[in-house]
C-alpha positions in Angstrom: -15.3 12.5 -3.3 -13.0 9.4 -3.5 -10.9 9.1 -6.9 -10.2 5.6 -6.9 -6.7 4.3 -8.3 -6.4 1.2 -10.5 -4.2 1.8 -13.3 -1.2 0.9 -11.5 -1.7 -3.1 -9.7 1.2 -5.6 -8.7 0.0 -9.1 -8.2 -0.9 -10.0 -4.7 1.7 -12.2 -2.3 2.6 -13.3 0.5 5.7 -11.5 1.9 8.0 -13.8 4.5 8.8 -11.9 8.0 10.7 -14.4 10.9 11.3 -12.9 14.1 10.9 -16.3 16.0 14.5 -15.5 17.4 12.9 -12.6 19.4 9.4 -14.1 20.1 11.3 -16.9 22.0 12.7 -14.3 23.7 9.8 -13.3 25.2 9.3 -13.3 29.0 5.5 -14.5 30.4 4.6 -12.1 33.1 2.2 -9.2 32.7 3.5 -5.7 32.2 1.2 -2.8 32.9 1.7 0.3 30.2 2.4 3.6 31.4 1.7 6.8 29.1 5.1 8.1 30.4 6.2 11.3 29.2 9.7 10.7 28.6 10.4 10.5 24.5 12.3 8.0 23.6 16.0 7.6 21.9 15.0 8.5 18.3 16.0 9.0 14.7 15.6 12.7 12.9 13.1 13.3 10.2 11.2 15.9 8.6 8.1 16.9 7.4 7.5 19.8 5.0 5.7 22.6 6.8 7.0 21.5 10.0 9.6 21.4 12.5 12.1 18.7 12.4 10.6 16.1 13.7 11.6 13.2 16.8 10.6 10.2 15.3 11.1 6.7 17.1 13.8 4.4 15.7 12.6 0.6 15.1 15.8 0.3 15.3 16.8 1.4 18.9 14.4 -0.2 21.7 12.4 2.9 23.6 13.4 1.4 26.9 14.2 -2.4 27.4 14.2 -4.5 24.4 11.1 -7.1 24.9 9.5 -4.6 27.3 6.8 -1.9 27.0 8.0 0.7 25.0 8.7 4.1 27.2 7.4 7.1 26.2 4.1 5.6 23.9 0.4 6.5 24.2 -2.7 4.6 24.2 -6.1 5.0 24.3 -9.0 1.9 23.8 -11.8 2.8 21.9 -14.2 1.6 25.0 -11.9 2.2 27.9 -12.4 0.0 31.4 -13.4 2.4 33.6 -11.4 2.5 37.3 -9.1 -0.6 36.0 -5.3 -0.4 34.4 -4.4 -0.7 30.8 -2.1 -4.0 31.0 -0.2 -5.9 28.3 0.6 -9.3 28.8 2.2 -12.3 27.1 -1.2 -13.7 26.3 -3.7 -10.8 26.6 -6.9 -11.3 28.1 -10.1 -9.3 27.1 -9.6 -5.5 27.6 -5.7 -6.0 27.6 -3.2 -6.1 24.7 0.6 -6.6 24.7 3.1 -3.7 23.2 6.8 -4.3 23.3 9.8 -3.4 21.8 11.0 -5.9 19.5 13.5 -4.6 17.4 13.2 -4.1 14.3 10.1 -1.8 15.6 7.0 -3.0 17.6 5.1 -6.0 18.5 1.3 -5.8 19.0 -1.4 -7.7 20.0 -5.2 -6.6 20.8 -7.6 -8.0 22.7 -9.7 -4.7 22.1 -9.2 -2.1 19.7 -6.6 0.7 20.3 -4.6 3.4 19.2 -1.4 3.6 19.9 1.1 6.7 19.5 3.9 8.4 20.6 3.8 12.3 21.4 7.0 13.2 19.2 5.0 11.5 15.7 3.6 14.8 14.7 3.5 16.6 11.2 1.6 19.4 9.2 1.8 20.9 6.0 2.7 18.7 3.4 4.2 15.2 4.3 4.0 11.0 4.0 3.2 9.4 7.2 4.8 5.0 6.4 4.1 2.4 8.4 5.5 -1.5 7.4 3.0 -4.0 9.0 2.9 -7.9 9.3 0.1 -9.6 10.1 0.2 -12.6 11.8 -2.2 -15.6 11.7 -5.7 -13.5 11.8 -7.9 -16.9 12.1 -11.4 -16.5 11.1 -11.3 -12.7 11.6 -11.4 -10.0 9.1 -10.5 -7.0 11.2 -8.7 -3.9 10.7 -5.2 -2.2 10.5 -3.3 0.7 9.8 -2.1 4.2 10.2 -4.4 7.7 11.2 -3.0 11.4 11.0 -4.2 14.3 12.0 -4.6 13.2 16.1 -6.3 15.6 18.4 -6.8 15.6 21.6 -6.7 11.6 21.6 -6.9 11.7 25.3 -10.4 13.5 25.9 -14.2 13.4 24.4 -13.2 15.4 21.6 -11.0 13.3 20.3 -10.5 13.5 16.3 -8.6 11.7 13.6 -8.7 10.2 10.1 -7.5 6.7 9.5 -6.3 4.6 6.8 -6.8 1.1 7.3 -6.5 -2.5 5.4 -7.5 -6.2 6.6 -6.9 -9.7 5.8 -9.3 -9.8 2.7 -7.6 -7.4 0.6 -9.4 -4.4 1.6 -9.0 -0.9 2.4 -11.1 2.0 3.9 -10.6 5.7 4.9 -12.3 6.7 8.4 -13.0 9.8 10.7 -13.4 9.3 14.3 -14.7 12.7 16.1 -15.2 12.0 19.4 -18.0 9.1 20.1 -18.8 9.3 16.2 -17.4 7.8 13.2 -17.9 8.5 9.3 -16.6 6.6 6.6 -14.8 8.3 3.5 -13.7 5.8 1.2 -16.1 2.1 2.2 -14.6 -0.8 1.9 -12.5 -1.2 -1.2 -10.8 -4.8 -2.4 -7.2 -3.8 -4.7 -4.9 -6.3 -5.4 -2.2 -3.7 -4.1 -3.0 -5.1 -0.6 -1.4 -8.0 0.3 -4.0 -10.4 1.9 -4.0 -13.4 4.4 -4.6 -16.3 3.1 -4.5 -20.4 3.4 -1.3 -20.0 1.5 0.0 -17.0 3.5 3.3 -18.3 5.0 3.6 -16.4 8.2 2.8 -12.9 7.8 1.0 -10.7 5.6 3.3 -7.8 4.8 2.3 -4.5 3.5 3.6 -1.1 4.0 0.8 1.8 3.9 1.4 5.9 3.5 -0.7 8.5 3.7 0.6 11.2 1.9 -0.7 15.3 2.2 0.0 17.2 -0.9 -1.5 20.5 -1.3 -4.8 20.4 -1.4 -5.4 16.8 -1.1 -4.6 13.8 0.6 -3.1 10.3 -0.6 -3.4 6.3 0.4 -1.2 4.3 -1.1 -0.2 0.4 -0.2 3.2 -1.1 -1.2 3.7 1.8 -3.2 0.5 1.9 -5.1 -2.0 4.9 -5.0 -5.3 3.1 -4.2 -7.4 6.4 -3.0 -7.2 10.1 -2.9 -9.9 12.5 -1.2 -9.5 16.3 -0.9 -7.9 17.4 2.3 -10.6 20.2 3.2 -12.3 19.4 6.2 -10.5 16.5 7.4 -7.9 16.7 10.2 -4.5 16.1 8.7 -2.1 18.0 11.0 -1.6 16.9 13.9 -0.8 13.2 15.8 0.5 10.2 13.5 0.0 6.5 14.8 -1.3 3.4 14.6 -4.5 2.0 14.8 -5.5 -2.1 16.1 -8.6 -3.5 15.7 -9.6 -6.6 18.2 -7.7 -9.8 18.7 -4.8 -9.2 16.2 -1.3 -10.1 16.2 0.8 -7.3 14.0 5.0 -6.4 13.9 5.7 -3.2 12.8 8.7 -3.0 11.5 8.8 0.3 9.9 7.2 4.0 11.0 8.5 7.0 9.7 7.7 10.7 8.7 9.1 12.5 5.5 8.3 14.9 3.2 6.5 14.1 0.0 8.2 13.2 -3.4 
């Protein structure tokens, strides 16, 4: 059972984010993306319950500043079968483009994907943060955000749950268990989400936690409890990362693991 938050609203805007100095940086080619196993350079954090944790710096490039960050994972939700996972400048279908583009990450889908790095793992009690910007979504309404608990994201048992918002103010709570998905928490509109809109100038900011406590488990957006579910039978420890939905254009500026207040 969901217990929805909505004591606690700030009014919705439109948060600014430039980084046209480092898109006109960018280099046309195409890049194909490795799951490499060397980490990255990194920044320390922790997580209650867990071992000190390797966590990639947005501020420090994982490799080559504008290039595909080393040491990442991906996996497509309806993989090519026999072909490469390639990024590119301007993505085609079945390709998207990841590079370092500090501060943090610049994505953009053609399909939908996770993406993760190996040393992003936490259990016990902790608040997974990531800071996203969307840019320019068009007519599309698809989704963003964080998932937790990751497990075996490479094979037909994959598991996770996710947290995700989109351009119309909304937010839902998803498990994905191998070819299946359930949803926990539907589609929700809060005004704590920050959506896209003919007045957007830019981006669409908003910075999303999930935070395990005990017992239960807690979405919040710019600081705002929106949702809370009980953490029994949902995986929680485990991989942290992102998740894309198709054709987007996101910066992520901000990913980090912590303990809870």
């Amino acid at each position: 059972m969901s217990a929805h938050r909505t004591d606690r609203r700030p009014s919705s805007s439109s948060t600014r984010f430039t980084i046209a100095a480092a898109l006109a940086g960018l280099v046309a080619g195409t890049l194909a993306i490795a799951a490499a196993p060397a980490l990255a350079p990194a920044q320390e954090g922790r997580a209650a319950g867990a071992d000190t944790l390797q966590m990639p710096d947005p501020e420090v490039p994982q490799g080559e500043n504008l290039a595909v960050p080393e040491g990442w994972r991906f996996r497509l939700d309806s993989p090519n079968e026999g072909t490469d996972l390639v990024a590119a400048e301007e993505p085609a279908s079945g390709d998207i483009r990841f590079v370092n583009m500090t501060p943090g990450w610049h994505v953009t889908t053609g399909p939908r994907v996770i993406l993760y790095h190996p040393a992003a793992r936490a259990e016990g009690d902790f608040r997974a943060t990531a800071t996203m910007h969307l840019f320019a979504p068009g007519e599309r309404n698809e989704a963003y955000g964080l998932f937790v608990g990751g497990r075996q994201l490479q094979g037909a048992d994959q598991r996770y749950l996710y947290f995700l918002i989109r351009r119309s103010g909304d937010y839902l709570v998803k498990l994905r268990d191998g070819d299946s998905t359930e949803e926990i928490v539907g589609w929700t509109s809060h005004d704590a989400v920050v959506p896209f809109t003919d007045e957007t100038e830019e981006t669409a900011t908003n910075t999303l936690s999930v935070t395990a406590r005990g017992d239960s488990l807690h979405f919040s957006v710019n600081g705002v409890e929106v949702d809370a579910v009980a953490r029994e039978g949902f995986p929680v420890d485990g991989q942290v990362g992102w998740r894309v939905n198709h054709a987007l254009d996101l910066h992520v500026s901000e990913f980090s693991l912590e303990g809870p207040d």
